[in-house]
C-alpha positions as CSV (number, residue, x, y, z in Angstrom):
1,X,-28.7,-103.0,-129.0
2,X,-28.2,-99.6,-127.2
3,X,-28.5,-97.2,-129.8
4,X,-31.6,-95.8,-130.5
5,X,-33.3,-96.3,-134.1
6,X,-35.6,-94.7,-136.4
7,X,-37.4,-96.7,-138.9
8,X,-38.2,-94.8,-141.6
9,X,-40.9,-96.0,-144.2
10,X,-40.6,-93.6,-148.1
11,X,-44.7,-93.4,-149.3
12,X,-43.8,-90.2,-151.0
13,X,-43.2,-91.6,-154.9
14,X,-45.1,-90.5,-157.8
15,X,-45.9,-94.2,-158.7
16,X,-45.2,-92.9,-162.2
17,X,-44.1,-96.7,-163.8
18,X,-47.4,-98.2,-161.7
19,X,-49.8,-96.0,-164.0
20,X,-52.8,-96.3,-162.3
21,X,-53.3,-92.4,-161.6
22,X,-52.7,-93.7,-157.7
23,X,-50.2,-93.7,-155.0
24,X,-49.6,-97.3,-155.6
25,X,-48.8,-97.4,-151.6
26,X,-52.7,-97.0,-151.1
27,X,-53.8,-100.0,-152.9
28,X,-54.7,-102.6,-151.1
29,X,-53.8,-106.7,-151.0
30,X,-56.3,-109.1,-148.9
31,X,-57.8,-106.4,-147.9
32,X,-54.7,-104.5,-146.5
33,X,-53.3,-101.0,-147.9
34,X,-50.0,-101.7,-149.1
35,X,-48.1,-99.2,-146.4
36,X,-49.3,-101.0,-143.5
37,X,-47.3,-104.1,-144.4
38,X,-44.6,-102.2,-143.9
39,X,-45.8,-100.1,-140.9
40,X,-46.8,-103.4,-139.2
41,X,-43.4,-105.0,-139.1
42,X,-42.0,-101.5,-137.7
43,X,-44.4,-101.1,-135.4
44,X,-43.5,-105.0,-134.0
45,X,-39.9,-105.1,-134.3
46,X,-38.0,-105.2,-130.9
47,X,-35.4,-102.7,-132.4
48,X,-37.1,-99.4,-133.7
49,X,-38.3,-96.9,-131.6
50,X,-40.2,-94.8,-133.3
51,X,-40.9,-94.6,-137.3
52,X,-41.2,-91.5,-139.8
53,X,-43.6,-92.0,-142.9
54,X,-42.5,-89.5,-145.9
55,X,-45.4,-89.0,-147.5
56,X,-47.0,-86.5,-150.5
57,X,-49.0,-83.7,-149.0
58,X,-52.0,-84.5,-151.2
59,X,-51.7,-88.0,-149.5
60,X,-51.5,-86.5,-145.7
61,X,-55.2,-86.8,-144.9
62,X,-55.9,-90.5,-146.0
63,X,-52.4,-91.3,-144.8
64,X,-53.5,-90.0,-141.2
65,X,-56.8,-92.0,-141.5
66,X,-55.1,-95.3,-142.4
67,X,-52.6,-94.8,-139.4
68,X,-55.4,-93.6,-136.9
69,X,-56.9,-97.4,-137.3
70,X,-53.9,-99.0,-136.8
71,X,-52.6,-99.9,-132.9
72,X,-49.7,-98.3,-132.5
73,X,-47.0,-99.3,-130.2
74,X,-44.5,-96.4,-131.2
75,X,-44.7,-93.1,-131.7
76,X,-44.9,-92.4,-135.3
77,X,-44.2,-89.3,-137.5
78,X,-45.0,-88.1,-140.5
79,X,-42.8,-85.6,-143.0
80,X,-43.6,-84.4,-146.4
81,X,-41.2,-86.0,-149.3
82,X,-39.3,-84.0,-151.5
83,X,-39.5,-83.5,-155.4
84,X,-36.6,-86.8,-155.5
85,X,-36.4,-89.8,-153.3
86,X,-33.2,-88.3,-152.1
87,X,-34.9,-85.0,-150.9
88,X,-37.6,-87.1,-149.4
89,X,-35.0,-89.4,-147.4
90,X,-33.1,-85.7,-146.4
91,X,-36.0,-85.0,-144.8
92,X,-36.8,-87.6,-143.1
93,X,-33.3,-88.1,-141.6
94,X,-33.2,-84.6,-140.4
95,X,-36.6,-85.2,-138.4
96,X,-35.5,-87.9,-136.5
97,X,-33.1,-87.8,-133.4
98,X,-32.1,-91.8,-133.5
99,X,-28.3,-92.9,-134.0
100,X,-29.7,-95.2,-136.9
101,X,-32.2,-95.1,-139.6
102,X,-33.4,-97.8,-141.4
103,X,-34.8,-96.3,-145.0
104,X,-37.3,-98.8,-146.7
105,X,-39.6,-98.4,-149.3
106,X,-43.0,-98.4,-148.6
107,X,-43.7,-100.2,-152.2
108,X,-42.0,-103.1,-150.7
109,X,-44.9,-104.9,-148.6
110,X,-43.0,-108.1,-148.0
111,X,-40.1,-106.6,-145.9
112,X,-39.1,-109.3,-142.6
113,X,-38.0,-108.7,-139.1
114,X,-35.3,-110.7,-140.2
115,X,-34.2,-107.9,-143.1
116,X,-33.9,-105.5,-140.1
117,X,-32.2,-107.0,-137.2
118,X,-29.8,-109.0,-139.8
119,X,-28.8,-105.4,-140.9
120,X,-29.1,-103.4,-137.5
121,X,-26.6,-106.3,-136.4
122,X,-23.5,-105.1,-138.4
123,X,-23.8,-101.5,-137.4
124,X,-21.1,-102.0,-134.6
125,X,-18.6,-102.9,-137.3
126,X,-20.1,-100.7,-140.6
127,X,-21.9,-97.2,-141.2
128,X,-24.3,-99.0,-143.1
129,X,-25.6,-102.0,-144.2
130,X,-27.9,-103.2,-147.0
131,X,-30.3,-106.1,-148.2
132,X,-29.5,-107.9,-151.6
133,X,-30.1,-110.4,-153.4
134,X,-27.8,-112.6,-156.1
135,X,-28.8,-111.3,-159.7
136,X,-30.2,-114.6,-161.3
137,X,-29.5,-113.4,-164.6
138,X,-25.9,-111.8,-166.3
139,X,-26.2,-108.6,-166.5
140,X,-24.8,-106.5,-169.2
141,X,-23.2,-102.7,-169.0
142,X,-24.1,-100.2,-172.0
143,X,-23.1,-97.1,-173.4
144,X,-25.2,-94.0,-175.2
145,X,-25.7,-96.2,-178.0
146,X,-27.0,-99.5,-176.3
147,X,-24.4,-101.2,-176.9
148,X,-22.3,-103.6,-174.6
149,X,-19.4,-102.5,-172.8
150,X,-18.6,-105.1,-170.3
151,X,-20.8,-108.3,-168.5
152,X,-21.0,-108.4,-164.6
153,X,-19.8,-112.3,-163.1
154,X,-23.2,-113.2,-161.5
155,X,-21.1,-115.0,-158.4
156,X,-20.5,-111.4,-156.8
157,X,-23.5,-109.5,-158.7
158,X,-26.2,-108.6,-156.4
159,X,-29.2,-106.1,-156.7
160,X,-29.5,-103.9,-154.2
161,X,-33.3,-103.4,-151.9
162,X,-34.4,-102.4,-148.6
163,X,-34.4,-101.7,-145.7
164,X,-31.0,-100.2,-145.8
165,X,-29.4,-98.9,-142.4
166,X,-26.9,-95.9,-141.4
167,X,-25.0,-94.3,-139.2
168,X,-27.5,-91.5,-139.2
169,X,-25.4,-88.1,-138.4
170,X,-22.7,-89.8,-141.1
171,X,-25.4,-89.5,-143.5
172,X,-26.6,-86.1,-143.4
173,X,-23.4,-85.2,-143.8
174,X,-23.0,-87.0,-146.6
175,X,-26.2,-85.7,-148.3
176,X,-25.0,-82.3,-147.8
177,X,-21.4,-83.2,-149.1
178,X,-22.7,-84.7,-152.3
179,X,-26.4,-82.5,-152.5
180,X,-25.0,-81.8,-156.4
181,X,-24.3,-85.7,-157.2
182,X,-26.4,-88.5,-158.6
183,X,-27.1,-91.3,-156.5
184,X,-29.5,-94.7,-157.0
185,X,-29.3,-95.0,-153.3
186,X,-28.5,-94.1,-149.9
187,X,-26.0,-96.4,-149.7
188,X,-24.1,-94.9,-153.0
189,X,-23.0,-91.7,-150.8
190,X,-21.1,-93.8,-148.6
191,X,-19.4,-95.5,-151.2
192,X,-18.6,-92.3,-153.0
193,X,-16.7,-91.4,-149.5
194,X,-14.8,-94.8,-149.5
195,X,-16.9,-96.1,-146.7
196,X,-17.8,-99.9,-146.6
197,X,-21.5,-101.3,-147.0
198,X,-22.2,-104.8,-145.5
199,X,-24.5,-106.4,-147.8
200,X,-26.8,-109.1,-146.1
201,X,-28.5,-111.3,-148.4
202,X,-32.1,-111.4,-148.1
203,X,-35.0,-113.3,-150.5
204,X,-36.6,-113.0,-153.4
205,X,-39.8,-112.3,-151.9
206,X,-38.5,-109.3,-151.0
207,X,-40.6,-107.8,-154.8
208,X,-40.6,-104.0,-155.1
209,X,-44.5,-103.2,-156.7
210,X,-43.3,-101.5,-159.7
211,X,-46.0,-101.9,-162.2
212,X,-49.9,-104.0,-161.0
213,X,-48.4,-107.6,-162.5
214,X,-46.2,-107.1,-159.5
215,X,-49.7,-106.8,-157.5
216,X,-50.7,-110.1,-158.2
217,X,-47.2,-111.7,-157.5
218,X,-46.8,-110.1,-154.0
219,X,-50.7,-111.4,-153.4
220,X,-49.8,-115.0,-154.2
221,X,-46.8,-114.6,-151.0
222,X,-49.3,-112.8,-149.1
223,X,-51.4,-116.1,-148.9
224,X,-48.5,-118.4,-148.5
225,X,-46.6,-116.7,-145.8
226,X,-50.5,-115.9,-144.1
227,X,-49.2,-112.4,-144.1
């Protein structure tokens, strides 16, 4: 692949639904702070050439600690997030030079080479592609009042993750074109400009650490997969 790419790993979130009064991103699993799961693979993968961590200032010196023990094979970068993940991903974008980024979530330890080059490889044909995975379970659209309006058809349901990867110049512009809108994700700007998303289907081990029962989930494929 000829373009060049920036991997960019979001450790900037207030870990509000973890509820532990900690960046959940700095607890650890065998041993291993939850970031450098994430930092390893993009430090190892053949494709990115140099990665941006968006972090909280009040998490910039232990942050810098973590990183100075790790062997580095890239250069790596580090921005302060925003007040939203959207702010946070703004900045990031903006600090790198790459043609692509590929935006993951730090809170997502379990991330593959796999996710990355499976994505990177539809960039000749898309401005961005995504991970997902088939919802298992119908899921059902409500109004105000919590009550059903529709029911999605689980064949061509999916729920979207990370990593997710752009055109990187497309966009900033679209984060300055719809600064004012809501958005769940980056890939939601392109599809409010009628752009196409390739979805690539990735696993199930793929867990987002959301609350600490997640903890213990991602620890059990943490032994399995000797990660």
């Amino acid at each position: 692949m000829k373009k060049t790419v920036s991997g960019i790993i979001l450790l900037a979130g207030n870990s509000t639904r973890y509820n532990q009064n900690i960046n959940k991103n700095l607890e650890k699993i065998d041993d291993k702070y939850i970031m450098s799961y994430s930092i390893d693979v993009f430090n190892e993968n053949e494709f990115i050439n140099d990665i941006i961590l968006v972090v909280r200032e009040k998490d910039l010196r232990v942050i810098r600690d973590i990183i100075a023990n790790i062997n580095l094979k890239k250069n790596i970068q580090i921005v302060l997030g925003g007040k939203t993940r959207g702010e946070s991903v703004y900045n990031a974008i903006t600090a790198s030079s790459s043609d692509i980024v590929v935006i993951h979530d730090g809170a997502r330890p379990l991330i593959k080479h796999e996710y990355i080059n499976n994505c990177l490889s539809y960039m000749d044909e898309y401005k961005g592609a995504i991970i997902g995975v088939k919802a298992k379970d119908t899921i059902k659209i409500i109004n105000e009042l919590g009550e059903v309006i529709t029911s999605t058809n689980r064949t061509n349901t999916y729920l979207a993750a990370t990593p997710q990867v752009f055109d990187r110049m497309l966009l900033i512009k679209l984060y300055n074109k719809y600064h004012d809108k809501e958005f769940t994700d980056d890939a939601s700007l392109l599809e409010m400009d009628k752009y196409k998303v390739k979805l690539v289907e990735g696993d199930y081990t793929n867990i987002k650490i959301t609350t600490p029962d997640d903890i213990e989930i991602v620890k059990e494929y943490v032994k399995k997969y000797n990660r």
